[in-house]
N, C-alpha and C positions, 0 to 999 in steps of 0.2 A: 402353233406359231404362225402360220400362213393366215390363217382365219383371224387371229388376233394381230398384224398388221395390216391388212385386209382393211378390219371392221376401223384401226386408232387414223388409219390413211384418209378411208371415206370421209368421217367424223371432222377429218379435220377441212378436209374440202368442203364439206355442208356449210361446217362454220366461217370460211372464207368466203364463199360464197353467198350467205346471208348478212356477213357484216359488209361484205361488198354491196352485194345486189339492191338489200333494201333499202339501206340509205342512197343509193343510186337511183330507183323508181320512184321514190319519194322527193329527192330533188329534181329530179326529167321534170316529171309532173307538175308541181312547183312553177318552174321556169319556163313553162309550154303556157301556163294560165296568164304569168305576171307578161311573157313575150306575145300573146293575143291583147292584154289589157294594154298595155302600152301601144300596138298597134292600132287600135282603134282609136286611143285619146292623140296620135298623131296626125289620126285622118280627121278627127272632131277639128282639131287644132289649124290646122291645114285649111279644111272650109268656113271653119269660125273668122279666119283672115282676110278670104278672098270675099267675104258677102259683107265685111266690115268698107274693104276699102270701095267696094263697088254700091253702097250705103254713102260714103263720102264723097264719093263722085256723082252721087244722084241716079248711078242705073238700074236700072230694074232689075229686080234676082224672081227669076227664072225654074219654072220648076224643072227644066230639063238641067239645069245648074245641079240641079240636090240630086236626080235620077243616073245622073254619069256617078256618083260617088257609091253607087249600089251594091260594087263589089259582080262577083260571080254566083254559076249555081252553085259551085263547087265550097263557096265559100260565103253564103247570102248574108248582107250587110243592109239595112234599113236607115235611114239618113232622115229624120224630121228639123226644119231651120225654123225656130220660131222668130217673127219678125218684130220691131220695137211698136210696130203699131197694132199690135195684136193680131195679126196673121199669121199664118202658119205654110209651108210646103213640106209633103211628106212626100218621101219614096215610091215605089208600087209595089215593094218585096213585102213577102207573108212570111213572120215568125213564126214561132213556138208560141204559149201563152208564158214561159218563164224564160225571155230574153235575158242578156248582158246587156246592160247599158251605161254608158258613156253621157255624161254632161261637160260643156263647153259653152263660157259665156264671154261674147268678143265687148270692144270696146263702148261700140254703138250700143248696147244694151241686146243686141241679137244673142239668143240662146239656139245651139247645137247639141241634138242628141243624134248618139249611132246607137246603134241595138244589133246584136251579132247573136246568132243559136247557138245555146249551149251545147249541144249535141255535137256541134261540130268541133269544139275546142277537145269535149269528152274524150270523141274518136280517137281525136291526136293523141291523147293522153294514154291511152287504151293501146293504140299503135305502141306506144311508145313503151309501155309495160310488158307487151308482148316480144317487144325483142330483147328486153331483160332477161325476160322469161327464159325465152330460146339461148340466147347465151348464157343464162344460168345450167338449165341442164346439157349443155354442150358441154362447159367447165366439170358438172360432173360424171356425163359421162365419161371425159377424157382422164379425170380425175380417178375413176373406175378400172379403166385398163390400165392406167399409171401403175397405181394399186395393187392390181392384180400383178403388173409384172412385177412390181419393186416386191411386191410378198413370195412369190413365189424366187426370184432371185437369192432373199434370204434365208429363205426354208428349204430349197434343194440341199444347201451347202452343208447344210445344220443335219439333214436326213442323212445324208454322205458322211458327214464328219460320226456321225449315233454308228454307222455299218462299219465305220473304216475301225473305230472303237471295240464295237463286238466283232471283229475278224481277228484284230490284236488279241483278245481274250480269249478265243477261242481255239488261236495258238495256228491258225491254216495257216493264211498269207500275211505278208506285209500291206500295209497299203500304200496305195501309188496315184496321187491325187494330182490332179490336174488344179492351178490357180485359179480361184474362184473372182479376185479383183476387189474382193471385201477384205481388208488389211486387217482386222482383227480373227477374219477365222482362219485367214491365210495364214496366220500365228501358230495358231490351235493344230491346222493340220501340218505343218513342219514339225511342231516336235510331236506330234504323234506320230512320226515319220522316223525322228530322229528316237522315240522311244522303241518303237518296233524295231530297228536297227541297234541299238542296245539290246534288246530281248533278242533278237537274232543272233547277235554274237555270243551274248550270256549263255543261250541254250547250246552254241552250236561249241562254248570252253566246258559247260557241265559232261556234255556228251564224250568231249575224247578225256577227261578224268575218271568218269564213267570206265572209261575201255581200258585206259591203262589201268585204274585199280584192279578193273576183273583182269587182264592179263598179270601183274603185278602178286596178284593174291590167289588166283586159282592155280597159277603155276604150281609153285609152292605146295598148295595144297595138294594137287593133286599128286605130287611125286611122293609128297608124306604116308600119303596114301594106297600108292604101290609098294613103298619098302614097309609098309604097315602089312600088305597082303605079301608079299614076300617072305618077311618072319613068318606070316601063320603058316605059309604053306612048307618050310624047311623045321621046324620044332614039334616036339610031341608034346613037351612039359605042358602039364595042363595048367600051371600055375601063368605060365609065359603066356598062354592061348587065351587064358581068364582076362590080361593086361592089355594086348595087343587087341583082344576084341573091347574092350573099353573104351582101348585108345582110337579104333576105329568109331565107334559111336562118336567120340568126343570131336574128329575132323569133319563127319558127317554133319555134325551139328553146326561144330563153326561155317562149313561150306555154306549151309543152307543162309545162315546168319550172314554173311558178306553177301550171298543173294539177294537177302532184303533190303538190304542196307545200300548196295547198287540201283536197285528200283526207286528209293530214296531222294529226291532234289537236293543237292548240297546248298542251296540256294540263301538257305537260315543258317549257314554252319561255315560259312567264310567262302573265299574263294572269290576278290572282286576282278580276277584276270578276265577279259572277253576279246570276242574276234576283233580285229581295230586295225581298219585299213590306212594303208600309210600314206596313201596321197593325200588326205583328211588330215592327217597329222604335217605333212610338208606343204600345203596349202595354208593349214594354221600357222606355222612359222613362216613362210614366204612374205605374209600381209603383215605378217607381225615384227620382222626387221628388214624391209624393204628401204624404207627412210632412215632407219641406222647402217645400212650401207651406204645407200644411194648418201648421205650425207657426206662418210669417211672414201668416197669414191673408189669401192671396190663392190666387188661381182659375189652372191650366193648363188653358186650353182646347184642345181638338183639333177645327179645323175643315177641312173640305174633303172630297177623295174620299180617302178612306185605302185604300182598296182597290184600288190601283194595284200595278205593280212595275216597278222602276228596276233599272237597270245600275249595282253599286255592290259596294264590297266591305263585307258587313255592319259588321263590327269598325269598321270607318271611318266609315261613316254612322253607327254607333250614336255614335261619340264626337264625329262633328263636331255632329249635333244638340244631346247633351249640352253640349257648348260653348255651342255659344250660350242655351239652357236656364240654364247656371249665369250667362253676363253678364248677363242679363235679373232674374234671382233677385238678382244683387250688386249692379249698377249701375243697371238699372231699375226701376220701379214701376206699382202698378196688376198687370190679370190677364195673363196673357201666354198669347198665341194661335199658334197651329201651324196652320201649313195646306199643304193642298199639292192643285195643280193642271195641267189638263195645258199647254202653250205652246199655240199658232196653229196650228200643223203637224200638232200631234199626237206630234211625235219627240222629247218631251223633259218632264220634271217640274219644277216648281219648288216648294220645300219652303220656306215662310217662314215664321221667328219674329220675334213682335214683342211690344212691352210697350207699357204705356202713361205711359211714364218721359219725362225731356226730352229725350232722346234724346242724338247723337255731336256733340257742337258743329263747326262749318261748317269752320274752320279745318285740324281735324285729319284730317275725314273719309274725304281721298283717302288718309291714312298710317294710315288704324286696323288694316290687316291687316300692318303692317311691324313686326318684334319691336322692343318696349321700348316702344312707342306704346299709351299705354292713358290710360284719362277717371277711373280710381281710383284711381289710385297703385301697380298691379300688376306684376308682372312682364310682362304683354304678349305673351307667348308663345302666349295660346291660340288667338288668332284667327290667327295666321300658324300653327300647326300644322295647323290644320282649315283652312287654305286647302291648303297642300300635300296635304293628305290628300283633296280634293275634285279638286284636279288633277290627282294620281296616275291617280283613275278615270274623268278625261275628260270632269269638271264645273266648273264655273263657283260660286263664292262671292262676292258682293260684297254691299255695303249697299247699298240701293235708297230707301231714303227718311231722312233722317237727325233727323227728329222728327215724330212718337214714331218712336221705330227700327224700321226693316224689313228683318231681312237678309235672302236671297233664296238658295239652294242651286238649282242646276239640275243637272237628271242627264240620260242618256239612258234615254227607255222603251224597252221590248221591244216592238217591235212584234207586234201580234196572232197573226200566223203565227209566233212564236216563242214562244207563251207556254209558259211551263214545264208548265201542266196540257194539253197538246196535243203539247209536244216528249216528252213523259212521262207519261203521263195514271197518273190514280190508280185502282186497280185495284179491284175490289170490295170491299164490308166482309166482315172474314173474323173469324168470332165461334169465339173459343178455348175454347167448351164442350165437353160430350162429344162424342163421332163412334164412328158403327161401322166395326170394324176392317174394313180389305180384305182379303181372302184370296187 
């Protein structure tokens, strides 16, 4: 990747610079020859005038007249005036044998040649190609380090994003990426961020189903299993002894069988509940009816520990809160408060929204989560969807207080030893700037 922006970078600098450079050295050139020619046919011009009108005046032209127009060393210039009477004055400057020359013919019939060295025009031209030059490989060398850096900017973040990838697979750490300032990988590594954080909670809901099943099932098994050895040791009847040792085989086997089946990922076999921190979920709903309060000029507040995490399937809890968010916003009044705390035990969350409206009248209270039961005139769907949706994951929804309203969500937490930053811990901050290459 680096080598192959590298090489498409240079390339394209070459090309700029050749469609630049050359047709620039090619017209300098150009305009260095026609700006000598034109200078000389003004100095022809220039003396072609003054020996015409000193011709009409009758004065003598002068070979020191022709010898001032000589030019320098720096720049040697040859002047011959040929006269109408067939005379001639020439210069004292010594050309090349393949001069430039200039004709000018004045009115008096007096002809003006200049003759200038090619060699000198060449120089210029030469100078003047040379600093094309030099500004051409200037452009690419700078074009080069551009290059380099802009390749190597691309290609860290891309190396970063390939480890941050096999670290996720690998199943060690999360990654924990520093913004790289490219908008499309800065994409890429957020929800590889937000997948390992899914996988962190996934693994961290498999693990305590994991524990309860084995507490849930070896229990059991194992008491069947003392009053299995119990029998044997209190009976003689060899027929009882024939049973009871079968029936031991037969618990020994199932044991072993629930051991494999533990070691097992339920991963293919249901189970979409995961760790699912609630400030994430009251951040999602805060942005998300901020402007439906701030509209109807009341307050969402968010009270309690929000920094907890529940056993829950996001999508679910985000909708069952929304739920009751929106009855509070329709059918209540006053601010409406969110909170959420841990139970007695410690094993469980309770998420409650309340308003400060007159609440569920007495009567209907016990049928408010039955469909078509509603206190507005609504369809009545919502509250029996978000119950189902709370029971699917193994919670509890009811009304707890029925003026002002208090509904009550209870979830199961993750216990400490399972927390998803410990079943998955988050791996260093890894900053997508330069890096020297390994060899």
């Amino acid at each position: 990747m680096r080598r192959r922006a590298l090489r498409m970078t240079l390339l394209a600098v070459l090309l700029a610079v050749l469609i630049l450079g050359v047709p620039m050295a090619i017209f300098g050139s150009t305009m260095l020859w026609n700006q000598e020619v034109a200078n000389m046919r003004d100095q022809a011009s220039s003396l072609t005038a003054i020996v015409d009108r000193r011709i009409d005046r009758g004065a003598e032209i002068t070979p020191e007249l022709v010898v001032g127009w000589g030019g320098d060393a720096g720049h040697p210039t040859n002047v011959t005036v040929f006269l109408p009477g067939g005379g001639q004055i020439t210069g004292d400057r010594e050309l090349s044998s393949n001069p430039l020359t200039v004709v000018e013919r004045g009115v008096s019939g007096v002809v003006v040649q200049v003759q200038t060295d090619r060699g000198h025009i060449f120089r210029s031209i030469a100078g003047f190609i040379l600093l094309v030059s030099i500004a051409s490989i200037g452009a690419l060398l700078a074009g080069a380090l551009l290059a380099a850096r802009q390749s190597r900017k691309l290609s860290a973040p891309l190396i970063y994003l390939a480890a941050s990838a096999e670290q996720i697979g690998s199943g060690t750490v999360r990654p924990h990426l520093r913004k790289s300032g490219i908008e499309e990988i800065d994409l890429v590594s957020e929800e590889l961020v937000r997948t390992a954080d899914r996988m962190a909670g996934r693994l961290s809901a498999e693990r305590q189903f994991a524990a309860d099943a084995s507490h849930q099932l070896r229990t059991p098994l194992t008491a069947l299993s003392m009053r299995l050895d119990e029998i044997e040791m209190i009976t003689e009847d060899d027929e009882v002894l024939e049973e009871v040792r079968a029936c031991q085989d037969q618990v020994e086997r199932l044991t072993g069988v629930v051991t494999e089946l533990l070691k097992t990922s339920r991963s293919d076999s249901g189970g979409t509940t995961e760790a699912v921190n609630l400030s994430k979920i009251f951040d999602q709903q805060r942005d998300e009816w901020k402007k439906v309060f701030a509209k109807a000029k009341r307050e969402l507040i968010f009270d309690g520990d929000e920094d907890v995490t529940v056993l829950a399937t996001p999508g679910s809890l985000s909708q069952i809160v929304a739920t009751l968010i929106e009855n509070s916003v329709n059918y209540g009044d006053g601010d409406v408060t969110i909170g959420a705390r841990r139970t007695a035990n410690g094993k469980g969350i309770v998420i409650t929204v309340s308003d400060e409206g007159k609440g569920v009248p007495e009567e209907i209270g016990d049928d408010i989560f039955k469909q078509g039961v509603s206190t507005g005139g609504s369809t009545g769907l919502g509250l029996p969807l978000a119950l189902n949706l709370a029971r699917a994951d193994g919670g509890k929804l009811e009304l707890t207080q029925n003026t002002p309203p208090v509904f009550s969500l209870t979830l199961n937490a993750v216990p400490t030893s399972l927390d998803p930053d410990k079943v998955l811990p988050q791996g260093a901050l890894i900053s997508m700037g330069s890096r020297r290459r390994r060899r």
